[in-house]
C-alpha positions as CSV (number, residue, x, y, z in Angstrom):
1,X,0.0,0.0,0.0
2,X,1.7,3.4,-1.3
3,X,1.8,6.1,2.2
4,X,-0.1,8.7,-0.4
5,X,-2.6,10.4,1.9
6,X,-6.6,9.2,1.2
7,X,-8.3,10.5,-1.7
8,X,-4.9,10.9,-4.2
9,X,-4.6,9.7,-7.9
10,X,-5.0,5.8,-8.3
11,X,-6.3,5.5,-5.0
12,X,-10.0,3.6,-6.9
13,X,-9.7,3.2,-9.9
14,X,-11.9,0.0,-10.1
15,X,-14.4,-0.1,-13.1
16,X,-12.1,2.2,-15.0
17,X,-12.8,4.9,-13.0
18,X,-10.4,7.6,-14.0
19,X,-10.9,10.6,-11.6
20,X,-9.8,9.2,-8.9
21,X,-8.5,12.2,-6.5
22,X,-10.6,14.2,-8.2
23,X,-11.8,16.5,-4.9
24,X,-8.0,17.8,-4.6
25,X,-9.0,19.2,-7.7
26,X,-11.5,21.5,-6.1
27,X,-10.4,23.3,-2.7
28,X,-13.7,24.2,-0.8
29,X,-13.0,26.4,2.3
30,X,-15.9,25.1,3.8
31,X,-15.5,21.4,3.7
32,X,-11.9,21.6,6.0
33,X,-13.9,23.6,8.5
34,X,-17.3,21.3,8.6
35,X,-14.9,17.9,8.5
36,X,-12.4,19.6,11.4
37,X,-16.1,20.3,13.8
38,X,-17.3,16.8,13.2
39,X,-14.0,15.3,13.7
40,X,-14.3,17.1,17.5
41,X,-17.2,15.0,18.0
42,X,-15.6,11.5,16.7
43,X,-14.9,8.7,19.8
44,X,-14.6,5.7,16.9
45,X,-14.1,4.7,13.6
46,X,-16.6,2.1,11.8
47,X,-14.7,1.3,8.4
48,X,-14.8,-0.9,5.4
49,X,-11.7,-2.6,4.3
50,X,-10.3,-1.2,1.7
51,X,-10.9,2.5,3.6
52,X,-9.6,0.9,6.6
53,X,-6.1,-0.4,4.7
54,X,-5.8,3.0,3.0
55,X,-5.8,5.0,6.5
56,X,-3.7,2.2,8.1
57,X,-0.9,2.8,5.7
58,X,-1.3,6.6,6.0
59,X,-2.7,8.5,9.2
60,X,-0.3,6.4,11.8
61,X,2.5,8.1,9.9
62,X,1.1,11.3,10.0
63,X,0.8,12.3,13.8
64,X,2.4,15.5,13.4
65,X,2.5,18.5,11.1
66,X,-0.4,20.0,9.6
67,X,-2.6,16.6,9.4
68,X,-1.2,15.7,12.9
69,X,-4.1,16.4,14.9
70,X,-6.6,14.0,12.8
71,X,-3.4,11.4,12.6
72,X,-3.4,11.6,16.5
73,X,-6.9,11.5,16.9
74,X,-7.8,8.3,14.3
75,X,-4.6,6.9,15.9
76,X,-6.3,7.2,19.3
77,X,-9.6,6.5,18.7
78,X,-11.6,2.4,18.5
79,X,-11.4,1.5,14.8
80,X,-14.3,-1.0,14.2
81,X,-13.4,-3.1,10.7
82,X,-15.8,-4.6,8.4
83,X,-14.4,-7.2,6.8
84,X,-15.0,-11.0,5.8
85,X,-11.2,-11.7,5.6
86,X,-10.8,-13.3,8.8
87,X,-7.3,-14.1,8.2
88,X,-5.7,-11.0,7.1
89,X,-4.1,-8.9,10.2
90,X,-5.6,-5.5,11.5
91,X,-2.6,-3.9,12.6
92,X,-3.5,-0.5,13.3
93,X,-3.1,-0.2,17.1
94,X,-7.3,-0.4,18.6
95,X,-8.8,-2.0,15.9
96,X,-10.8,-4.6,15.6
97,X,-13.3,-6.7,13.2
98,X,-16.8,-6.5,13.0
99,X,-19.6,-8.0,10.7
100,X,-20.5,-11.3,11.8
101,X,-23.6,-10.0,13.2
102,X,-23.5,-6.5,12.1
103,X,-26.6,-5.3,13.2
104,X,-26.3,-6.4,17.3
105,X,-22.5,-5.2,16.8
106,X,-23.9,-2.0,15.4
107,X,-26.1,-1.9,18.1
108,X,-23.2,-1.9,20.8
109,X,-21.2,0.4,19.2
110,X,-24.0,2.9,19.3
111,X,-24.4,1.6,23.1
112,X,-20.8,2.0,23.5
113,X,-19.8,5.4,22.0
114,X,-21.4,9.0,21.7
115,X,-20.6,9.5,17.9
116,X,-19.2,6.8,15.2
117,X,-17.9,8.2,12.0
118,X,-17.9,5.9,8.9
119,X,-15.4,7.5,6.5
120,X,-15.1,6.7,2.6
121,X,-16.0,2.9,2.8
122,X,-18.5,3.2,-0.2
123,X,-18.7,-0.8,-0.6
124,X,-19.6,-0.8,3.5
125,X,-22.3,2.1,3.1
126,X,-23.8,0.4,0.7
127,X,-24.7,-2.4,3.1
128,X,-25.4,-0.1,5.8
129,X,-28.1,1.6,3.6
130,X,-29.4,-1.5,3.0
131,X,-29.8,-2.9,6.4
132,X,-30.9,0.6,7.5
133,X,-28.2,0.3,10.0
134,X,-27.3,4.6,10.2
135,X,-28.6,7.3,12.2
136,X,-27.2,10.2,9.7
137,X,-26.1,11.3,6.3
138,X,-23.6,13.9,5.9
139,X,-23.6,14.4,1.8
140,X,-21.1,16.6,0.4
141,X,-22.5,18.2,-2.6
142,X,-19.4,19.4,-5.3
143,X,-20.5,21.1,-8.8
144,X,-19.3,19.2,-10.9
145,X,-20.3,16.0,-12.8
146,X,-17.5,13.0,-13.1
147,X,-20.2,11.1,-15.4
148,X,-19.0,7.7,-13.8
149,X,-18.3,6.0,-10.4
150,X,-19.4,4.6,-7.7
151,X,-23.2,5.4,-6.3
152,X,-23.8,6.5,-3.0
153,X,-27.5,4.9,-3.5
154,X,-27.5,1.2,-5.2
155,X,-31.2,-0.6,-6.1
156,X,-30.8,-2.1,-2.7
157,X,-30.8,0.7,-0.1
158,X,-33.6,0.6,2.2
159,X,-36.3,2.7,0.7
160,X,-36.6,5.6,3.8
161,X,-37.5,9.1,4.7
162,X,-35.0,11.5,5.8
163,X,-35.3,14.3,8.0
164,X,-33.2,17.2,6.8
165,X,-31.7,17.8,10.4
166,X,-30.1,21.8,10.3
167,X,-29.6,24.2,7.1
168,X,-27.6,23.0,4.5
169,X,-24.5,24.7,4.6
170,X,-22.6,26.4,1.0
171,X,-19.2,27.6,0.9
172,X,-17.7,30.5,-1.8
173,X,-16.7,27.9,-4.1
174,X,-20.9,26.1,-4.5
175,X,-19.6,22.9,-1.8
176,X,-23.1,22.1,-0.1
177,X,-23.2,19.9,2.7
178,X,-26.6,18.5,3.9
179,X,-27.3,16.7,6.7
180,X,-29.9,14.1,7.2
181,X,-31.2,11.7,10.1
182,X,-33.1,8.7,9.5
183,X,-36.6,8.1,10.1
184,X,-38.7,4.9,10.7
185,X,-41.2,6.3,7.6
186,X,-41.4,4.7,4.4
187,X,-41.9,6.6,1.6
188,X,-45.8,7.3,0.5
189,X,-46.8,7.0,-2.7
190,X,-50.3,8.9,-4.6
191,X,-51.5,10.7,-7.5
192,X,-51.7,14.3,-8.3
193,X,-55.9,15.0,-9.3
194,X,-57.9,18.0,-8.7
């Protein structure tokens, strides 16, 4: 695994996906801001695999210096592993695996810590959107269009109503972040008649 920090060049390029690092492309000054105040609110980690190999290589390397205080803090913090590959080490000091009942373990994490980030892990939301297994959405909303990629929302996410939880927030440069919490309504369905 290259020590390239998350989100460079090559990091995905599965499917022929060629723009991968594609948001160092487009500085927002409002995204470092809204990811530093959630990050005060982090006290674990819940990551897919491929997310969690990528930090693994990179944030215990980076404990000082600008990134330093998100390397100390995902250094410090639980880092909860979804994974099937019961063989293959997790190395990161505080981690450990997760998945073999996913939602009871889901359940004790939320038992066992104020606020759990999942971070990246695209392959691992997917599942949690199915199972209905999340509290909140944070989307980031960039303008521009890639045309290809990965979907945040497959066939197979639980259909659900979303409660848009505070103002979404828009930076100079046209970044929106929303924020959503999950509600136990399905959506309705009707007709428009006079």
């Amino acid at each position: 695994m290259s020590p390239r920090g998350p989100g460079g060049v090559g990091e995905d390029t599965s499917g022929g996906f060629t723009f991968s690092g594609w948001q160092a492309g487009y500085p927002s000054s409002g995204v470092g801001s809204q990811v530093t105040e959630g990050m005060q609110q982090l006290d674990a980690l819940l990551l897919g695999r491929r997310t969690y190999d990528i930090f693994a290589a990179y944030w215990p390397q980076h404990t000082d210096g600008p990134s330093g205080e998100i390397g100390q803090l995902f250094d410090r913090v639980p880092k909860y592993v979804a994974t099937r590959d019961a063989d293959r080490a997790l190395d990161w000091q505080g981690s450990s695996r997760v998945g073999a009942d996913l939602a009871s373990e889901i359940a004790d994490l939320r038992a066992r810590h104020r606020e759990v980030h999942v971070i990246g892990s695209i392959d691992f939301v997917h599942t949690l959107l199915a199972e209905g297994l999340f509290d909140q959405l944070n989307l980031w909303v960039y303008p521009i269009l890639l045309g290809a990629g990965k979907k945040v929302f497959r066939d197979d996410a639980l259909p659900s109503v979303l409660e848009l939880l505070e103002t979404p927030v828009t930076d100079p440069e046209g970044v929106t972040l929303f924020r959503y919490g999950r509600t136990d309504r399905t959506p309705e369905v009707g007709t428009f008649e006079d």
